[in-house]
N, C-alpha and C positions, 0 to 999 in steps of 0.2 A: 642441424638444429632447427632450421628453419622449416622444413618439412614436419619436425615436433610442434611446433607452434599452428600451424599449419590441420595440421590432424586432431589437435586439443581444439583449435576454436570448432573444427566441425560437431565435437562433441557437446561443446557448449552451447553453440546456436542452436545443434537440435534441426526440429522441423523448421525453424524457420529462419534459414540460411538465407535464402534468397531475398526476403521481407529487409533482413538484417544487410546484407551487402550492398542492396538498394538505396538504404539510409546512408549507410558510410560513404557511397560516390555522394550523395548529396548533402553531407556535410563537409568531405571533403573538400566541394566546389564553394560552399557557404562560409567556411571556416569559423574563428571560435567570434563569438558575440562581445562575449562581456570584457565589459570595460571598467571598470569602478572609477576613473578619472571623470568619465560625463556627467553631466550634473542628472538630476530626475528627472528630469524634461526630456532631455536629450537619449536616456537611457531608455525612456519609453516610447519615444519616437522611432528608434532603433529596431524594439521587439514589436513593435506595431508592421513597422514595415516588411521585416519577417516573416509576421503571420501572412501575410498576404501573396508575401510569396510561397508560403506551405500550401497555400488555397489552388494554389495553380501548379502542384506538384503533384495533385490526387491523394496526397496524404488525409487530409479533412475525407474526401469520397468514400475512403476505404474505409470507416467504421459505421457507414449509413448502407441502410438495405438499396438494391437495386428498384425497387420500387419507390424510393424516398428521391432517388438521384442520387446515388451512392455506388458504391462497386462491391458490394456486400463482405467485407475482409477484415473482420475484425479484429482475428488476431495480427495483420499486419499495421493496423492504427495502432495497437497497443506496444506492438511493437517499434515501431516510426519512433510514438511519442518516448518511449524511454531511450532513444534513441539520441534525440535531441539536446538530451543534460551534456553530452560530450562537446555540443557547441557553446548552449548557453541555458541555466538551467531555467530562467524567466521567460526562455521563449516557448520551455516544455511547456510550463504552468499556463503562460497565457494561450498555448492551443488545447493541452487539456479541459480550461473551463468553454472555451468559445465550441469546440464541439463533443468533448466529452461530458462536461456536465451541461450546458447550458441547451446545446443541439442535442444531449439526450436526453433530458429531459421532456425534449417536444416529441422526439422519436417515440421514445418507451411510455410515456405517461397520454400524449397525446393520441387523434384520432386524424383518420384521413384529412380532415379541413384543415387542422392544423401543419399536417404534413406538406400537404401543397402550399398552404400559403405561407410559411416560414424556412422549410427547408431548405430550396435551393439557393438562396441568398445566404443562409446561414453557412452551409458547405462553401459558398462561393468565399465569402468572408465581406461580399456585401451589405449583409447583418449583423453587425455585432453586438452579444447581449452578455448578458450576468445570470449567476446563480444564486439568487436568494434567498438562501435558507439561514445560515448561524446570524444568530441577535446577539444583542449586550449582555442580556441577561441567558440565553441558551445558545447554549453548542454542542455538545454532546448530547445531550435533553430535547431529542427534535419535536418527541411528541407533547413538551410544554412552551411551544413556540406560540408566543403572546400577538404577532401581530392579526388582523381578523379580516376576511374579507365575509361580510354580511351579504346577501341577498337581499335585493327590492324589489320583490315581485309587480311594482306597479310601475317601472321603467327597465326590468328585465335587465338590471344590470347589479355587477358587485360594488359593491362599497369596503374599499382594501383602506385598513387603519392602523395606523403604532397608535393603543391607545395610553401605553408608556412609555416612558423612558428606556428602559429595559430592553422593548419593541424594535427598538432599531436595528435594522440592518447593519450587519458589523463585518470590514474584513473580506468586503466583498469584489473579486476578484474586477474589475473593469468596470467596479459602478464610479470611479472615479472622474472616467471621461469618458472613454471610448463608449460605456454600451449602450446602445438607445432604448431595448428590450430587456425587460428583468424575468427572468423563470419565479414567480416568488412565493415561500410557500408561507401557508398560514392558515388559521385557525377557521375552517367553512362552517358559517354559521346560516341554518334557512329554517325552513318548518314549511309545509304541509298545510293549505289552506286551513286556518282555525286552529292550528296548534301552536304551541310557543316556539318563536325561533332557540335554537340550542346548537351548539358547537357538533359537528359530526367529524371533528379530527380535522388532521393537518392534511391539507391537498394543495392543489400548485395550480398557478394561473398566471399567464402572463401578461403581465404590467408594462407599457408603455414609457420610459423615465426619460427623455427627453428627445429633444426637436432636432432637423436634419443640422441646424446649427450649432449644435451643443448645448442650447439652454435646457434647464430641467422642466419640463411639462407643470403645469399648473397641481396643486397640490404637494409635488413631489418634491424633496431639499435632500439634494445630494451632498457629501463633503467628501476630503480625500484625507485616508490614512496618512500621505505623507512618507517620508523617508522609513525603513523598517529598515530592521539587523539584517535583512537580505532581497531577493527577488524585485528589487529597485526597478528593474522592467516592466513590473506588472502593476498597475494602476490600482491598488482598494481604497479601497471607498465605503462610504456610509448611504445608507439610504434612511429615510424617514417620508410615512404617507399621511398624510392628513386627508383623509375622506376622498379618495381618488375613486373614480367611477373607470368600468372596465365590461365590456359585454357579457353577456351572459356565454356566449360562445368564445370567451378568453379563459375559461373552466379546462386545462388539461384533464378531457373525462373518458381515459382509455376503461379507467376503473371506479369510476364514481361520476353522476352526470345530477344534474339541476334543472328540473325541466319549469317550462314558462311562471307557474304557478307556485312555486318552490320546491317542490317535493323532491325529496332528494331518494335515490336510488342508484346500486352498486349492486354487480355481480354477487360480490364476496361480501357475506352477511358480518362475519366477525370483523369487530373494529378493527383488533389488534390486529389478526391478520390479512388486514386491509391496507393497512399504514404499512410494515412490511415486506408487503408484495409491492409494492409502491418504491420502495427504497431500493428494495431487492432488484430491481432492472437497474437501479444507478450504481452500481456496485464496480464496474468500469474506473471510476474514480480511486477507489484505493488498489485496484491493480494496477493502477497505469504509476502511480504513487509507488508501489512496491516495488514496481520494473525499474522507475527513475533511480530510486537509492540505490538500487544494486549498480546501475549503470555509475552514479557519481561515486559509488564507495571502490569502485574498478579503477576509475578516472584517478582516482588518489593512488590507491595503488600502485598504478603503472607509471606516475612521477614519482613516487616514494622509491622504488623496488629500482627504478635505471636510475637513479642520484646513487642508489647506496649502491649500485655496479661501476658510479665511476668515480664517486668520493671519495677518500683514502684521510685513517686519519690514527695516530701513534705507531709507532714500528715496534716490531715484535723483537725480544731481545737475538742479540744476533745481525738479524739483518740490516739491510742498506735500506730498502721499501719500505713505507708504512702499507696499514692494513686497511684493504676496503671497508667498510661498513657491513657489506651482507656478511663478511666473513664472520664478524662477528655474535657469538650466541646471542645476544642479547638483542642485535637488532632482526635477527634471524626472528626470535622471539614476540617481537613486534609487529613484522609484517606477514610472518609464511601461513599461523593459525588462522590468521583475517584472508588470505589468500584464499585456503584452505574455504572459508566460509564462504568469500565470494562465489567461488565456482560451485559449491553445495545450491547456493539462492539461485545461482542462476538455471540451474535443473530443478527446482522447484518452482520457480516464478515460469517456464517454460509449461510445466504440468496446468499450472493455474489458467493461462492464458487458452493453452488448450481445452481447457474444461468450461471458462465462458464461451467460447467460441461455439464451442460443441451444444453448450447449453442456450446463447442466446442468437446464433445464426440459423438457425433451423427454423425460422420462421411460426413453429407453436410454442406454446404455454412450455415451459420447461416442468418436470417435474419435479415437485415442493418439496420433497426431501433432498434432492439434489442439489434444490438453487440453496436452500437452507446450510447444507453442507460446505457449499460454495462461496455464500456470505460468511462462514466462520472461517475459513478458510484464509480466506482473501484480510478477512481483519488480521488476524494470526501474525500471516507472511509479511502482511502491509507494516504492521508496528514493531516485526522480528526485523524485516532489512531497513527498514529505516532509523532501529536503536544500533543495528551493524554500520550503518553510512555514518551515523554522527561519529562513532566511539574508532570506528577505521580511518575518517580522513582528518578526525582527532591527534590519534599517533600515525600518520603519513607527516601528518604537518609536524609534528615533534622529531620526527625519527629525519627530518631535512634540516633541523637546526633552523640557524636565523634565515635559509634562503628560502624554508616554507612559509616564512611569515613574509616577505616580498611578495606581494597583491602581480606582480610579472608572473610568480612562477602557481596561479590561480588556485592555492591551497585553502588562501584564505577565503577566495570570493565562494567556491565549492561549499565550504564549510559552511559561511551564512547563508548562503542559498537553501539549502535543504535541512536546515537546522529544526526549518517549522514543519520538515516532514512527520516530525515524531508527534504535532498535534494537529496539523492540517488533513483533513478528512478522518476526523476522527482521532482523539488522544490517546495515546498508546496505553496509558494504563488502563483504560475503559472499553478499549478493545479486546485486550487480552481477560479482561475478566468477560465479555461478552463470550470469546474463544470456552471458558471456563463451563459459563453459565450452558451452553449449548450443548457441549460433554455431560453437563448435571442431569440435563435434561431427558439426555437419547433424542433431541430432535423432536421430542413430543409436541403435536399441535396445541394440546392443552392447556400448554406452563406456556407458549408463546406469550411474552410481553407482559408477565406478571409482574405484580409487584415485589419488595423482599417480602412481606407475610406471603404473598403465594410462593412464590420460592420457597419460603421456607417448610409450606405445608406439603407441599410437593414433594422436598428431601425428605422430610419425616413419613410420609406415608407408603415412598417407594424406594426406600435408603438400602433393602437390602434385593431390589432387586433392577438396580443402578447397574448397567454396565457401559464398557468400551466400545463404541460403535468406531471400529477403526475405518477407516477411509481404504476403497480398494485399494490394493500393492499386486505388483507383480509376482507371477510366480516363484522368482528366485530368490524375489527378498520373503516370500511367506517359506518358502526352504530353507532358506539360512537361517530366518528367527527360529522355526518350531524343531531342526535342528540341534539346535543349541543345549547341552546338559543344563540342566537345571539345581544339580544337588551334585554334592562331593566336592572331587577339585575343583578349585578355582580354573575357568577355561582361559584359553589365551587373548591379552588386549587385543590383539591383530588379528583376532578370527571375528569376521564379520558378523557370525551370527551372536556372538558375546555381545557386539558392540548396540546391533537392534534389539537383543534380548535388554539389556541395561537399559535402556531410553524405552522400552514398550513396557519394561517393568517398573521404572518410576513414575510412569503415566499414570496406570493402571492401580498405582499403590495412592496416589495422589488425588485420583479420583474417585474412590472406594473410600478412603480417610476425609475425605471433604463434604460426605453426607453425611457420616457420621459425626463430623464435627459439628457441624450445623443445629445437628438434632441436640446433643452435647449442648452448644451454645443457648438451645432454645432455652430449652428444662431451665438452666443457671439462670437466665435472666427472665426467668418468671412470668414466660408467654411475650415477651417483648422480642417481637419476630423479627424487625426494625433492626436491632441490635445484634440480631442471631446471624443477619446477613452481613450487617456492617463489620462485623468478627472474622468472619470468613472472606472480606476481600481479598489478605494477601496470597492465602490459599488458593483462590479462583487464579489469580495471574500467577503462580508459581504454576498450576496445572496448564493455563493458556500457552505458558511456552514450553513448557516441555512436549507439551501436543504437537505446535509447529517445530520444535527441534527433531524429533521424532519422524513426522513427513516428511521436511526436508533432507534428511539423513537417508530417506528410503525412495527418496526420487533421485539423490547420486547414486546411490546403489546401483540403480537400477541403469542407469545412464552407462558407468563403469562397467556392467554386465556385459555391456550391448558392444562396448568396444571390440574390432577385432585386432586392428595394431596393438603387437607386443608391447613396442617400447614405450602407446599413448597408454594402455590399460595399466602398464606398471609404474608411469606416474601418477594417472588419475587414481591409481589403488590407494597408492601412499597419500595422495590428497585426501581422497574418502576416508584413512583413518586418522589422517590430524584433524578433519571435522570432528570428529566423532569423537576422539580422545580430547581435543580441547571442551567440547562439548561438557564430558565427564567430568577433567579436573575446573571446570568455572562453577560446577554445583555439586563439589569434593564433597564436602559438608552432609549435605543430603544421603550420598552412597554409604556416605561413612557411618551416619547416623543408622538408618535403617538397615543396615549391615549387606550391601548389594555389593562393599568391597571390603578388603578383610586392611588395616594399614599397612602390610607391605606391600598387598598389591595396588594398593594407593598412592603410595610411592610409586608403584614402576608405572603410573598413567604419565606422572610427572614426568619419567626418565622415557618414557615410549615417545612422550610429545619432542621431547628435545633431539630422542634419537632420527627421528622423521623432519624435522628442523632441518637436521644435516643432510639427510637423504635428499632432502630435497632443494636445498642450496644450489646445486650448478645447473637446475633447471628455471633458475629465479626469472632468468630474460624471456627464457620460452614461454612461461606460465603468463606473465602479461602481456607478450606480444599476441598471445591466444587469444587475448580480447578484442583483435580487432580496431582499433580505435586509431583513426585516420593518423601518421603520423604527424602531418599539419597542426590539429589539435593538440599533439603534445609537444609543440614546438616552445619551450620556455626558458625562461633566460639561464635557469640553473643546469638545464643540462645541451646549453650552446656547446 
């Protein structure tokens, strides 16, 4: 069996086995972080010292170009960092912001000057800074981000302001203490010798927020978040600026520049698809976010899944023994579908990582349709595994009884640690309807960044000729969908191209119906566009995930294909269909309705999930020993 486990993690890992075995000797030597008995002080003094040793492990180097002082590997930073939840999940977040968004930020947005003079401190971890973007008042909402950096043409410098309350920096990853550099973005306001200063949108410049001693620099008032429902390692913070003066060459102007006299000028004429493309390089952030939950929803897992292999609890009539826990359906029921889904995410977050890698280490411009692809993508994946991480180490913690609520056996600290993944870089409802809104669209540069009346003028004008821009697939998965009957008998749950024909057809039916809804919606409310769109949100997020359930179903596929051990393809087969069959019966409702299943064979998804349940039962230990995950790390008191 162990050779099973063995040939399942190779399938998992994928291309980047080595990236991934890398990490595991050095968490192994690092072992697990968290502690919930430390006070916040103490907790953050811990993940501080951490990062610093991440800094001299080359993990920071790998996600910066070799020209920056980096070792140009992005998919292995990405990698690394999701890596890390296995030890502690506050040390992921604080090496996420310190070089994934705060060091990308200077990378992607920035220019040569800024590159030399902040990178290599930053990689080192002799710089440590923040990301400054969500306020009080916006979070989701970047492009109404109220605080302003002005232009004074007559000392060549910005003037960075909260001129409200609202303004404030909120929630910000290490403005607590540690960062002395803020990435901060906000509202560029200049003009043009003789013309009226005006807002040209949200851009980033980096702000200075305090002294090598810790005080906060003149103008600047820092405060601290404080104790939160989890991530107690990572120090947020508030920022607030009062008239802070910052050089004109503090302008991150890879894509927008301010020259001496104000005049501002940019590549890329359109606003919208200015801001965007701007965002669009930091997009690192919800993959590494997406990698993390798949990684913590694994971690539960493989405590849930060896407790219920060695717990034992009522005796079957008859015998002397009581019965394990996995024996039984019901907790079969509980863990094997999420299992099922774990290994699904993990062959789609493997696709994803490949695809920035591809898209953003090449050193040019990616192309727009691609990275556009890849931003909907990446939201998708980001808010599908991280509503998986909450709702899996949810019932892990349940399915252990009262030893998963002992903070020893780390169900509970998992749980609040990534709890804020479901709003952190982005709320998962707002994403998923982003996901939606991108399919409305086909990608059109057009409708980029409308409002709901342009949204809605858009569905009405091209409602009937909206299609499916599917994301390339493999040859075998595009043979097995177009395979597929379409009319007469009902085909078999278990033949795979049934299972992609059903999830490409409630796609498809979902996003055909949802223009026409729209338009529908208009007419009723009497030109109030407003309301046409606000009608149609829960539409948009029903189509969001069925999108990402979809790909993801079609990157195991594919994975499953590629196998050539018998005994590894013919568990991963049975995996790949309780994805796909749990899939079905969690949005019964829908098939049933639109007639994509008849009810008895609605019934037998029910009876297919459970009969796969069993199938797959004696393989419970191998399936998460596949993961990988340092035995040290799952050293915990309940299954001493």
């Amino acid at each position: 069996m162990a050779d099973l486990a063995t040939s399942l993690r190779t399938a998992l890992d994928g291309p980047y086995a080595t990236a991934r075995d890398t990490a595991r000797d050095q968490l192994a030597a690092t072992g697990v972080l968290t502690d919930p008995t430390l006070s916040l002080d103490e907790q953050r003094a811990t993940i501080r010292e951490a990062l610093k040793g991440l800094a001299s492990s080359g993990l920071s180097a790998a996600g910066f170009a070799t020209a920056h002082g980096g070792t140009g590997d992005i998919a292995a930073t990405l990698v690394g960092f999701e890596m890390l939840v296995h030890s502690d999940v506050s040390l992921m977040v604080k090496a996420g912001v310190q070089w994934g968004l705060f060091g990308g930020a200077i990378e992607n947005l920035g220019t040569d000057r800024h590159h030399a003079a902040y990178l290599p401190d930053v990689i080192s971890g002799d710089l440590l800074g923040c990301f400054a973007m969500t306020e009080t008042g916006h979070g989701s909402d970047v492009q109404s981000l109220e605080t302003t950096a002005t232009y004074d043409p007559t000392t060549g410098e910005f003037v960075v302001d909260s001129p409200t309350p609202t303004a404030r920096k909120d929630y910000i990853g290490g403005a607590a203490h540690d960062a002395t550099l803020a990435a901060v973005f906000a509202q560029l306001v200049t003009a043009a010798p003789g013309e009226t200063p005006e807002s040209k949108g949200v851009h980033c410049l980096l702000v200075p927020i305090r002294d090598a001693e810790g005080n906060d620099l003149p103008g600047v008032t820092t405060s601290d978040c404080g104790v939160k429902g989890g991530l107690n390692g990572v120090d947020n913070g508030r920022i607030v600026f009062d008239q802070v003066r910052v050089p004109r060459q503090n302008l991150l102007d890879q894509y927008a520049s301010v020259a001496e006299d104000g005049t501002y000028s940019s590549p890329i004429d359109n606003p919208n698809r200015r801001f965007f493309t701007m965002l669009g390089t930091l997009i690192r952030g919800r993959v590494s976010i997406a990698g993390a939950s798949g990684a913590a929803a694994r971690h539960a897992l493989a405590l849930a899944v060896r407790y219920a292999l060695q717990r034992r609890q009522f005796g079957a009539p008859g015998s002397d023994g009581e019965v394990l826990l996995m024996d039984y359906r019901t907790h079969q029921r509980r863990l094997l579908p999420a299992l099922a889904r774990a290994y699904a995410l993990q062959t789609a977050q493997n696709d994803l990582v490949a695809t920035l890698a591809r898209l953003q280490g090449g050193g040019s411009p990616a192309d727009p349709k691609e990275q556009r692809e890849l931003e909907a993508l990446a939201a998708g994946v980001k808010a599908y595994a991280s509503w998986h991480a909450t709702a899996t180490i949810q019932e892990s913690r349940e399915a252990c009884g009262g030893a998963g609520y002992l903070a020893a056996n780390r169900l509970t600290s998992l749980k609040a640690d990534t709890d804020v993944f479901t709003t952190f870089e982005g709320d998962n409802t707002v994403l998923m309807q982003l996901v939606g809104k991108e399919l409305l669209t086909g990608y059109a540069d057009e409708v980029r960044g409308l409002d709901p009346v342009g949204m809605v003028s858009f569905a009405v004008s091209n409602a009937a000729e909206v299609v499916l821009e599917r994301t390339p697939v493999a040859p075998l998965v595009a043979r097995l969908r177009d395979a597929t009957k379409r009319e007469g008998d009902e085909p078999d749950l278990l033949d795979r191209g049934t299972q992609l024909r059903l999830l490409t057809d409630r796609e498809e039916h979902l996003l055909e119906t949802l223009a026409r809804r729209m338009q529908a919606a208009r007419k009723a409310s009497s030109g109030e566009a407003f309301e046409a769109f606000n009608r149609a949100q829960d539409h948009l997020v029903h189509l969001g995930r069925a999108h990402v359930e979809r790909v993801v179903l079609e990157s195991f596929v594919t994975v499953v294909g590629e196998v050539e051990d018998d005994e590894t393809r013919q568990v991963l087969d049975a995996l790949c269909d309780l994805y796909a069959l749990s899939v079905v019966e969690q949005d019964k409702a829908w098939f049933l309705e639109h007639r994509r299943l008849s009810i008895s064979r609605a019934k037998n998804v029910t009876t297919s999930v459970n009969a796969l349940c069993e199938r797959l039962r004696p393989y419970a230990g191998d399936l998460v020993d596949a993961f990988g995950i340092p035995d040290g790390l799952l050293e915990v008191e309940m299954l001493g």
